[in-house]
C-alpha positions in Angstrom: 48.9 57.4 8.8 46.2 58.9 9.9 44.2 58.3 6.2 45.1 54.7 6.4 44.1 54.1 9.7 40.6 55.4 8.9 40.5 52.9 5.6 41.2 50.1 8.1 38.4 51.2 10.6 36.1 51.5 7.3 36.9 48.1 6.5 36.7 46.4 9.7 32.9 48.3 9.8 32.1 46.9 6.5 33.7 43.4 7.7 31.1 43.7 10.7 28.2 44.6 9.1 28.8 41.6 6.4 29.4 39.2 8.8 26.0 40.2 11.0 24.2 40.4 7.5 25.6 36.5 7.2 25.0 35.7 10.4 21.4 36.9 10.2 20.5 35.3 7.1 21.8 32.0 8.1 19.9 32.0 11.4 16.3 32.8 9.1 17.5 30.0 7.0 18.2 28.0 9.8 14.8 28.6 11.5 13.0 28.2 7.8 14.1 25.0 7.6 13.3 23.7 10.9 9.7 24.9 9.9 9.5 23.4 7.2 11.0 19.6 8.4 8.1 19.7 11.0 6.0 20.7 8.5 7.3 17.9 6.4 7.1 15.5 9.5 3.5 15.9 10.2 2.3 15.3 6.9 4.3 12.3 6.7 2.9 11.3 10.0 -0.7 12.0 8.1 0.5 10.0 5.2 1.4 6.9 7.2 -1.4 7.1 9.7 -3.8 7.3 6.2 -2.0 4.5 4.5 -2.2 2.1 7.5 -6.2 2.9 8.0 -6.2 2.0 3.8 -4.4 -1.4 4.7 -6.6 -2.1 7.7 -9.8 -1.5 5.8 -8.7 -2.8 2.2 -6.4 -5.8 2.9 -7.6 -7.4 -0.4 -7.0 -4.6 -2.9 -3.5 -4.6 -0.9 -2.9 -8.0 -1.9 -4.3 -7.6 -5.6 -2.0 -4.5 -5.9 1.1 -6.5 -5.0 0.2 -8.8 -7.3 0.2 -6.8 -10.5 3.3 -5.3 -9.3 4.7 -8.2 -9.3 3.5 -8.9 -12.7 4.6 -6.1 -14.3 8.1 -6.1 -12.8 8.1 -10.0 -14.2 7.2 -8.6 -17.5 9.6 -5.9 -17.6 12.7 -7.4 -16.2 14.2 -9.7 -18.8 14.9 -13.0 -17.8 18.2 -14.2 -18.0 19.6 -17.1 -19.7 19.8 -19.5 -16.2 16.6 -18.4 -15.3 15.1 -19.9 -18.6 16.7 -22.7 -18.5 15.6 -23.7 -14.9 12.3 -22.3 -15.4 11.4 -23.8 -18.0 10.5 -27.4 -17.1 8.7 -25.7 -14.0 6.4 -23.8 -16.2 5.8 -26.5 -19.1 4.7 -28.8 -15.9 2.9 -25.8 -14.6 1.1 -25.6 -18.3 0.2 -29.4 -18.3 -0.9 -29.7 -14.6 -3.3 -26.7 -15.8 -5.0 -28.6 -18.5 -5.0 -31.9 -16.9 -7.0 -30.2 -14.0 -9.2 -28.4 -16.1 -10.0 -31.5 -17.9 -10.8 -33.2 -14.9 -13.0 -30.4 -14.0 -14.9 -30.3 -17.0 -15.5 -34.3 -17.0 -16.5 -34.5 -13.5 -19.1 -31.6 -13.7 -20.2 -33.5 -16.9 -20.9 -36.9 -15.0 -22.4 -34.6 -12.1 -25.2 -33.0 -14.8 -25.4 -36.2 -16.5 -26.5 -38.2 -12.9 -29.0 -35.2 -12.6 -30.3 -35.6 -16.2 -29.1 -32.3 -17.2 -27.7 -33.7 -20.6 -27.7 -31.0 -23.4 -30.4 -33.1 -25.5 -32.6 -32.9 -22.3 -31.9 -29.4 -21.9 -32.8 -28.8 -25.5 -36.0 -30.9 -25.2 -37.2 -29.1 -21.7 -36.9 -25.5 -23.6 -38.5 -26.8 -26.5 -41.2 -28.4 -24.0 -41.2 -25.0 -22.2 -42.0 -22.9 -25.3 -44.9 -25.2 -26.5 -46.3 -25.2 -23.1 -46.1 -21.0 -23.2 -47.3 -21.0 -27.1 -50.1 -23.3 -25.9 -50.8 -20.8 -22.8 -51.2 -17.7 -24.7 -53.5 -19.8 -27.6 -55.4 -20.7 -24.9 -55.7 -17.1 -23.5 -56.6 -15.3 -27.0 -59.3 -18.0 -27.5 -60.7 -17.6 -23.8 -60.8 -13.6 -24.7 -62.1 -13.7 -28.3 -64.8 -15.9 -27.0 -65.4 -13.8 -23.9 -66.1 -10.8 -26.3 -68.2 -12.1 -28.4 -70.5 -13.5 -25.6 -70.8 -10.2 -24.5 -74.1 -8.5 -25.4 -74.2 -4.7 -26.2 -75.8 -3.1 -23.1 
């Protein structure tokens, strides 16, 4: 009895010493991760705190941001077949409110260069009035020069 009672004692040692080994390890691991979640937490904290100052100081590239987001998640999500077809008339009157405005735009800035005499065929006549007047400068100039030369008397 006396063997077997020693192999039980043996094995309630070993039993002991595995469960301290355990017990230790999961008490590091414990503590580890604690560490490392506050670690964790306080960059996060530095993220956010960084991110807001970005929004604060760049509200615009914010918004320009959003917006190809949103493009690009219109372009890569297929539309579906209801979408189309109540879309569509939206974006065909979308399309022709477009060119109706542009064309509006480019008759009334027209009429506005017209009342100020800024017709193309005045344009054209103002540069072509604009490069005599500068030919006729510089003729001018070299004639003034050459003349002034040969005035001059060798000293």
């Amino acid at each position: 009895m006396t063997d077997a009672h020693t192999k039980i004692e043996n094995a309630e040692h070993r039993l002991r010493e595995g469960l301290d080994t355990v017990r230790d390890t999961a008490a590091k691991v414990y503590h580890d991760a604690g560490d490392k979640a506050a670690e964790a937490l306080d960059a996060s904290k530095e993220t956010a705190r960084r991110t807001v100052n970005s929004l604060e100081s760049n509200p615009l590239g914010i918004l320009v941001g959003g917006l190809v987001v949103g493009a690009l998640a219109g372009v890569l999500i297929p539309r579906s077949a209801r979408e189309k077809s109540l879309l569509a008339p939206l974006g065909k009157r979308l399309g022709e409110t477009a060119i109706a405005a542009t064309a509006a735009a480019k008759a009334a800035g027209q009429s506005e260069l017209g009342e100020l005499g800024l017709t193309k065929d005045n344009a054209r006549g103002q540069a072509k009035g604009l490069v005599e007047g500068i030919v006729k400068a510089l003729t001018t100039a070299g004639s003034a020069g050459a003349k002034a030369v040969s005035q001059k008397t060798p000293g």
